[in-house]
N, C-alpha and C positions, 0 to 999 in steps of 0.2 A: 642926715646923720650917717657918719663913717659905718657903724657897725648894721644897720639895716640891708636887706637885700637888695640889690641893685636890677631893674629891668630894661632894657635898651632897646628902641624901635628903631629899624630902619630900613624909611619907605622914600624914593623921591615923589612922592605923588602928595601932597600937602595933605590936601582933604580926607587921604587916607591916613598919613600921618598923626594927624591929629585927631583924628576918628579913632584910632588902636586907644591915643594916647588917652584921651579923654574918659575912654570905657574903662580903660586898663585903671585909671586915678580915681574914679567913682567906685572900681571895686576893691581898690588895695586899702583907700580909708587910711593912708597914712602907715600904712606899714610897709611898704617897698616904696623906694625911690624909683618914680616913673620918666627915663629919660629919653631923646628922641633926636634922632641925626638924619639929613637928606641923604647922606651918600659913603661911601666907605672911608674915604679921608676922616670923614668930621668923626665918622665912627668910631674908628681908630684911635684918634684925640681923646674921647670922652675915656675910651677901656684904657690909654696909658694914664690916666688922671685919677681911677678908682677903680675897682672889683667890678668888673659886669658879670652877674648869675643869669641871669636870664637875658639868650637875645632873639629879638625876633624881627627878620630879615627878609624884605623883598628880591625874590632871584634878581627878577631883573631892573636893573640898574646901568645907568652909562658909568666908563670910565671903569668902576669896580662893581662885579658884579655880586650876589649874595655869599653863592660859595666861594668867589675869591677874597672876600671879606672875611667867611670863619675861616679860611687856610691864613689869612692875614693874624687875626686874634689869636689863634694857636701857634704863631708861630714866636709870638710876641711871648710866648708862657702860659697866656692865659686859658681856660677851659670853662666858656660857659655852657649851659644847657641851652641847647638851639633850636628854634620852631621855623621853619622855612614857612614863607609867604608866595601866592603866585595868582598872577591872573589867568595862565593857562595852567593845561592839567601836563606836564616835562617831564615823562618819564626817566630819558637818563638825567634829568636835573636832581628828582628828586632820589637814585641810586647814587649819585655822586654823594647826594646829602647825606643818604645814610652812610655812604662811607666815614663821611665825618663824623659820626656820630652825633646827625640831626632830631631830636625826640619825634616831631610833629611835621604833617607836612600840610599844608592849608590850603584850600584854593578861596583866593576871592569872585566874589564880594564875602569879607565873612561874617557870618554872626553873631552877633552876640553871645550866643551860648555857647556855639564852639569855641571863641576866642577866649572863653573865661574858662573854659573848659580844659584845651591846653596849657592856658596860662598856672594852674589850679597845680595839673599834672608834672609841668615842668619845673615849676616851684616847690614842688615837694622833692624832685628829685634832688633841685639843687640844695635846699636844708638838709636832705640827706650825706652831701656830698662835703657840705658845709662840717654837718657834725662828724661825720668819719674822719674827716680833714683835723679837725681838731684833735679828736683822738687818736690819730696816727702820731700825731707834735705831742700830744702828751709822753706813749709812750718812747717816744725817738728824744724829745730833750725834756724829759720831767717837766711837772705840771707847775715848777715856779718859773718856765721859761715860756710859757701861752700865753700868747697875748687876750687881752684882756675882753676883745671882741667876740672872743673863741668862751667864755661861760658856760655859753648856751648849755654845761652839763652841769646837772643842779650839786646841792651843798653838798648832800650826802654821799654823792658819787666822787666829789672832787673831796671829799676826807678820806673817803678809801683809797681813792687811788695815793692819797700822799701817804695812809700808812703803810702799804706795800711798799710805797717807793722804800720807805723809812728803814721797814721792815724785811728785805728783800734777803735776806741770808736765810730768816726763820722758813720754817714750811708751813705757810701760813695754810688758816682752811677758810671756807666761807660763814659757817659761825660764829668763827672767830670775829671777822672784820664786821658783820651786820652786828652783833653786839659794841663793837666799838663807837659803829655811827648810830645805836642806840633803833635799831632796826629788827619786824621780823627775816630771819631769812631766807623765807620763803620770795615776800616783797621783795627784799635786797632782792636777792638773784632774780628778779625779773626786770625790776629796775635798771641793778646795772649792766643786762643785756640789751635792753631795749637804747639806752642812752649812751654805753660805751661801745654798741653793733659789735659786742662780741662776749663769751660767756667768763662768767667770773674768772674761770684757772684759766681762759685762753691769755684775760689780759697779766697774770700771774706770773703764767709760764712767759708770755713776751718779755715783761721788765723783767726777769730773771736774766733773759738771755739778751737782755737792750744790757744789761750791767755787766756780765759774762763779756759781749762786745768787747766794753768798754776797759776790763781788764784784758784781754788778749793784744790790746794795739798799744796800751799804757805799761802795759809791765811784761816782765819775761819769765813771769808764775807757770809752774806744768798747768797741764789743763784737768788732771786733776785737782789738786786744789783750790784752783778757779771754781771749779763745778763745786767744792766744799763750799767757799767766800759765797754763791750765790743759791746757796740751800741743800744741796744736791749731796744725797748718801754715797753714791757708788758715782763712778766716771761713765762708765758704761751709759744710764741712763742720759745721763747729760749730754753724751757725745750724739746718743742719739738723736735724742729734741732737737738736740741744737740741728741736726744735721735735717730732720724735718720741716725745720720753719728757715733755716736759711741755702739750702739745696746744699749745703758742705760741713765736714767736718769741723771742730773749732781748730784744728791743727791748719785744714788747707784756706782757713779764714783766715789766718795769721800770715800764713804766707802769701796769702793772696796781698794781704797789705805792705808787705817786701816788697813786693813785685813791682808795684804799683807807685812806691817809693813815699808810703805813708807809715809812720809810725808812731 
C-alpha cells in the first residue's frame, strides 16, 4: 500500500539480505513495506518507483558502494532516514556517514535486538519527518491541497486548521477554535502541538503571513493594509513578524520577487 512506510535493505550478501529482511517483516506485522535490493543500481530503481523512509545499507558493495548510494538517493530528491551496515568497524566510513546525515551505524553480524532497535529509532524519526512534512503543505498550500496520504493529523486538528485558514483576517484566540471543534482547551492546545509540531499562535501567525505572502506577489496593496486583510492592528507589528519568520521585510519580500522575475 502507497500510503504505508516504506523500508529498504541493501545488502550483496543474500543470506544477509534476507536475514535483515525476514526479522525486519516478522516485526513490522504488516505495517511497513519491507523491501530488499543486491546493489545500488537496483536500489535506485526501487526509490524512483515509491517513497523509501527507511534505508538500510551495506558500506561495502562492488560497483556502488553504501555511501555512494545515499549521495545517489539524495541526489535524486529523495531523504531517507539512513542506518549504515558494516562488517568491519571504518572509521572514516562511518564520519563520511554522518556527514550524510546517517542515524545508526551497525557492525555485523547484528542482532536482533539491535536491528529492531535502530529500526524502532529510525522509524520514528521518519513518522516524524513524515508528519512535519505534512504540516509544512498544510500551511504553504492549504489543507484542501494534502494529499490524501498525508491525514495522519486527526479530525479535530484538520477542522481547526480549516477554520483559521477560513478565518484568517479575525484575531483569532485558542478558545475560540477549541470550542469550535467542540474541545477542552487545555486538550486542544496539547493536541495540536503535539500533532501540528508547533504551538497553536505559531501555526496562526504562519497562515497569517502564508496569506500576507500571498497578497504581496498577487497584488500591489501597501503593506499596510495587507497587514489589516490578514488580522493585524497596527503595520509596525506585522512588519515585524513578518520580518521574524521570513529573515526580511514584506517591502524587501516583494522586491525580492521583482528581482527574481516572479510576480
Amino acid at each position: 500500500m502507497k500510503n504505508r512506510l516504506a523500508v529498504l535493505i541493501v545488502d550483496d550478501e543474500p543470506r544477509t539480505r534476507l536475514g535483515l529482511a525476514k526479522t525486519l517483516e516478522g516485526w513490522a506485522e504488516g505495517r511497513f513495506d519491507i523491501l530488499s535490493a543486491e546493489n545500488g543500481d537496483e536500489a535506485l530503481e526501487l526509490a524512483a518507483q515509491r517513497p523509501i523512509h527507511l534505508l538500510l545499507t551495506d558500506i561495502r558493495m562492488p560497483e556502488m558502494n553504501g555511501l555512494e548510494l545515499i549521495r545517489a538517493v539524495k541526489e535524486r530528491g529523495s531523504d531517507p532516514v539512513t542506518v549504515l551496515l558494516s562488517g568491519y568497524s571504518e572509521f572514516d566510513y562511518a564520519q563520511e556517514g554522518i556527514r550524510l546525515g546517517v542515524v545508526n551505524y551497525l557492525l555485523k553480524p547484528v542482532t536482533r535486538a539491535k536491528l529492531l532497535e535502530a529500526a524502532q529509532q529510525a522509524l520514528e524519526i521518519a513518522l516524524e519527518r513524515r508528519r512535519l512534512g505534512a504540516m509544512e503543505r498544510i500551511v504553504d498550500l492549504g489543507l484542501a491541497e494534502v494529499k490524501e496520504e498525508d491525514r495522519l493529523v486527526p479530525q479535530p486538528v484538520q477542522d481547526a486548521i480549516r477554520f483559521i485558514e477560513e478565518n484568517v483576517r479575525a484575531p483569532l484566540t485558542l478558545r475560540e477554535v477549541a470550542e469550535h471543534v467542540h474541545l477542552n482547551p487545555s486538550y486542544f492546545s496539547s493536541l495540536f502541538k503535539e500533532k501540528a509540531g508547533m504551538t497553536f499562535s505559531q501555526f496562526v501567525a504562519r497562515s497569517k503571513l502564508q496569506a500576507a505572502k500571498k497578497l504581496l506577489y498577487s497584488t500591489g496593496l501597501p503593506v499596510g493594509e495587507i497587514a489589516e486583510q490578514v488580522g493585524y492592528q497596527t503595520a509596525k507589528y506585522f512588519i515585524t513578524l513578518f520580518k521574524e519568520y521570513e529573515g526580511m521585510t514584506p517591502s524587501q519580500y516583494r522586491r525580492s520577487l521583482s528581482e527574481n522575475g516572479d510576480t
